[in-house]
C-alpha positions in Angstrom: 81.9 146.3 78.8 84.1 142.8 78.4 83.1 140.9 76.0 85.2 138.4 76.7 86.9 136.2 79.8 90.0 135.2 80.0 91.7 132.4 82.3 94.8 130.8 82.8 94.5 126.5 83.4 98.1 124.6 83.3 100.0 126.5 80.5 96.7 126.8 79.0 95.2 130.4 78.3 91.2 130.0 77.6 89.3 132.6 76.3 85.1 132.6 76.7 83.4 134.5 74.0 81.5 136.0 76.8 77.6 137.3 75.2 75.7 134.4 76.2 73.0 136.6 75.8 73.6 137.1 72.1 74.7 133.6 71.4 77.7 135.3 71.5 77.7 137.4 68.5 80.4 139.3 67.0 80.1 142.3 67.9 83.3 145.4 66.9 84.2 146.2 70.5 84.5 142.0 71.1 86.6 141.9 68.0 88.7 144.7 69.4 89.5 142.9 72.7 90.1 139.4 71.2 92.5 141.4 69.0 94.4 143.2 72.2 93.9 140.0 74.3 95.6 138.0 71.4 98.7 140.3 71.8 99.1 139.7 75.6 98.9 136.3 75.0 101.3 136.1 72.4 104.1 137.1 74.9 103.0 135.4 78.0 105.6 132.0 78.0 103.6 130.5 80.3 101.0 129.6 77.9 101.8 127.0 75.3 98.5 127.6 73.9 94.8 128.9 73.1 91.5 127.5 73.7 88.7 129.5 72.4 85.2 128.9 73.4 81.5 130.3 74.0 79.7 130.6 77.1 76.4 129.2 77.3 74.8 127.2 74.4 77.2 128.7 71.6 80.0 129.3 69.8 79.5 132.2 68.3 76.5 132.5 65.7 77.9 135.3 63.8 77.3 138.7 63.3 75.3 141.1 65.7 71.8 141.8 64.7 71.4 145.2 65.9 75.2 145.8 63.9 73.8 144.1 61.5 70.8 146.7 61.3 73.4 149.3 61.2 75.1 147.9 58.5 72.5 149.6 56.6 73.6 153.0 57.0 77.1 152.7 56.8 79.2 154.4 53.8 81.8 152.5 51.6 84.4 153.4 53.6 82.6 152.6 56.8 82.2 148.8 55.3 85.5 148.4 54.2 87.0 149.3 57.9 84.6 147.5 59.4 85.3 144.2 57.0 89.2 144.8 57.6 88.7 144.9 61.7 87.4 141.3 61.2 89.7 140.2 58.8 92.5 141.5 61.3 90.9 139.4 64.2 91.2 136.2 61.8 94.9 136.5 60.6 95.6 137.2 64.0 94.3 133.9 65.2 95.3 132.2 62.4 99.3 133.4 62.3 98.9 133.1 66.0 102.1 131.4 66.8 101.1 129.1 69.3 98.6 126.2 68.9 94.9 127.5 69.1 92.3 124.9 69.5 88.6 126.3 69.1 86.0 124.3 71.7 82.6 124.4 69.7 79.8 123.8 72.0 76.7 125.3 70.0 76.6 127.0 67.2 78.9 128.0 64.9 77.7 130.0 62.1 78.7 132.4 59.7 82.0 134.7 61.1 81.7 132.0 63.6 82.3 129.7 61.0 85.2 131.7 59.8 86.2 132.4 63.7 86.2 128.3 64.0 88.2 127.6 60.9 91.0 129.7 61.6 91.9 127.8 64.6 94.6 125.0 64.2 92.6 122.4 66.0 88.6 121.9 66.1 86.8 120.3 69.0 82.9 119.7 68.6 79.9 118.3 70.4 78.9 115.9 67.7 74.5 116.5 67.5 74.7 120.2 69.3 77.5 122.1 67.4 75.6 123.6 64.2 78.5 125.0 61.5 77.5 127.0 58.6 78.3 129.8 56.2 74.4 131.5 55.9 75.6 134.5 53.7 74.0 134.0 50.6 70.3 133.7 52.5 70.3 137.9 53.3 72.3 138.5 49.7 75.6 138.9 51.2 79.2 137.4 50.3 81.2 134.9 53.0 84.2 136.6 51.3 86.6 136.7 54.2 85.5 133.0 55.5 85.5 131.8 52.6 89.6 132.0 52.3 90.3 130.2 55.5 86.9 127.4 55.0 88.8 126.0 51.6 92.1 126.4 52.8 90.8 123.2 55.5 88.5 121.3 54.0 88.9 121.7 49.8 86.9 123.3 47.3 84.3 120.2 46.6 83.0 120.6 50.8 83.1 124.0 50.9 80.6 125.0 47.7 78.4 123.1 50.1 78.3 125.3 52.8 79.1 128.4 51.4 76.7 127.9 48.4 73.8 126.5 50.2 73.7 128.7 53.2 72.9 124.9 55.2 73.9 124.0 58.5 76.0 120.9 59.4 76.1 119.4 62.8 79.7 118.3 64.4 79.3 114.7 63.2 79.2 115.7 59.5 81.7 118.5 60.0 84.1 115.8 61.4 83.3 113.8 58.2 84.6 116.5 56.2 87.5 117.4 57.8 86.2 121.2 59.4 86.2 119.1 62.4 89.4 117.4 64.7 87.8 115.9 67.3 84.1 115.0 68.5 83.3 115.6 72.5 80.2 115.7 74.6 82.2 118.0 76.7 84.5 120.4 74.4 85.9 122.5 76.8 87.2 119.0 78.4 88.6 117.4 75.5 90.3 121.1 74.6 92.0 121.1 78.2 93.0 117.7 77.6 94.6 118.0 73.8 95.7 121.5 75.3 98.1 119.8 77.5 100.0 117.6 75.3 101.3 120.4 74.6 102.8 121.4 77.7 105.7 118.2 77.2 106.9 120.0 74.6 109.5 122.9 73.1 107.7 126.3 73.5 110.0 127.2 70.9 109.2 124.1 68.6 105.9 124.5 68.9 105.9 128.0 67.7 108.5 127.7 64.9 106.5 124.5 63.6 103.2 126.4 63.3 105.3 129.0 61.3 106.9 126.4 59.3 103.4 124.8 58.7 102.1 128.2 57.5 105.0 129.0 54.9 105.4 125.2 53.8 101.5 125.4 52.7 101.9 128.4 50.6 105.3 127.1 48.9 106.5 124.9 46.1 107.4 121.4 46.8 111.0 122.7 45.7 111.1 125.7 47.6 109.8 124.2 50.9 112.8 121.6 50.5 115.1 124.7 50.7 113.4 125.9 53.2 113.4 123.2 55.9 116.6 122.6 55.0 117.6 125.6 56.6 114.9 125.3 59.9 116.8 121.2 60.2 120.1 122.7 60.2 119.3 125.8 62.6 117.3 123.9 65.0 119.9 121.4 65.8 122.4 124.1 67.1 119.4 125.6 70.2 119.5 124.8 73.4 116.1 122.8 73.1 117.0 120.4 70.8 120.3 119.5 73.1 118.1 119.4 76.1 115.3 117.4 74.8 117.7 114.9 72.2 119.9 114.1 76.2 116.5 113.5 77.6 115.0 111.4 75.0 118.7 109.6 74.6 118.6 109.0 78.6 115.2 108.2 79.2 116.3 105.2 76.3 119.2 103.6 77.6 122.1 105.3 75.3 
């Protein structure tokens, strides 16, 4: 059964959480083929980068129930795989090297939440996109989320959501930085921040997320050092030549 769609729109790959019917729940086998979708995209040049959205009125409002009822009879073991098949699905998406822009229509809750926050952009419908971290309501721990939720928007915003268990519309997301961009049409305003990308280095773009990754985890010393090295070494590709005669050109030297 596909869980997901997957299209192609100028340079722009789009993949539709595709269980309307369950609000688009996470669900193992949808995990599975974001994971092995993720990998084709990765290598297909022709996308510069990733939307991902929900069909119908959500995101993705978190885990299955009926997994969830499951849950119930699973071992240690069982739990630990199934916790590390998600954490997998996040680090994949949020290492992915090219941009990935997450268009929240609806809701967004829980390991859709965590799905959301791992994206480098978010786009949001300002009253109907619903983002929250309900965990602690059924006794359980937004462990995995939680990683990636104070990573982008501090400690102080996320006890909040992760303490609470409360749900925030778009409009206060975007006031505390979860949120990029506000939309009454997300998929839209995606396409549209999508293609500024296409203008650009494919190979920039990718080795400027990776720089952005590394610089956030280093000292202010260290990260010197290092993009040191990435100024020197991207001034001797092909891309820079091309793109520093066409900007040099288009400017009158």
């Amino acid at each position: 059964m596909e869980m997901i769609k997957y299209i192609v729109q100028n340079h722009s790959g789009i993949l539709y959480l595709n269980r309307p019917e369950k609000r688009n729940s996470l669900h193992p086998e949808m995990v599975k083929q974001i994971k092995e979708k993720l990998k084709e995209i990765e290598k297909d040049d022709d996308v510069y980068s990733l939307i991902i959205t929900g069909e119908g009125n959500a995101f993705c409002a978190g885990a299955d129930l009926s997994y969830l009822n499951d849950l119930k009879k699973f071992s240690v073991l069982d739990n630990e795989n199934d916790s590390r098949n998600l954490a997998e699905m996040f680090l994949k998406i949020y290492y992915f090297p090219k941009p990935v822009i997450a268009a929240v229509n609806g809701a967004a809750i829980a390991g859709g939440c965590g799905l959301a926050s791992v994206c480098d952009f978010i786009v949001a419908h300002p009253e109907d996109s619903k983002f929250g971290c309900t965990e602690v309501k059924i006794g359980f721990l937004p462990a995995i989320i939680s990683i990636f939720l104070i990573r982008k928007i501090g400690e102080g915003n996320a006890n909040h959501l992760l303490l609470t268990g409360s749900l925030i519309n778009g409009k206060r997301a975007y006031e505390i930085d979860l949120v990029n961009y506000l939309s009454y049409n997300v998929l839209e305003t995606a396409i549209e921040l999508s293609n500024q990308q296409v203008n650009s280095s494919l190979n920039s773009l990718i080795e400027t997320k990776k720089m952005i990754k590394a610089v956030s985890n280093m000292s202010i010393d260290s990260a010197v050092e290092y993009c040191l090295g990435l100024n020197t070494l991207s001034r001797s590709t092909q891309d820079f030549k091309e793109g520093l005669n066409k900007f040099l050109n288009k400017n009158g030297e």
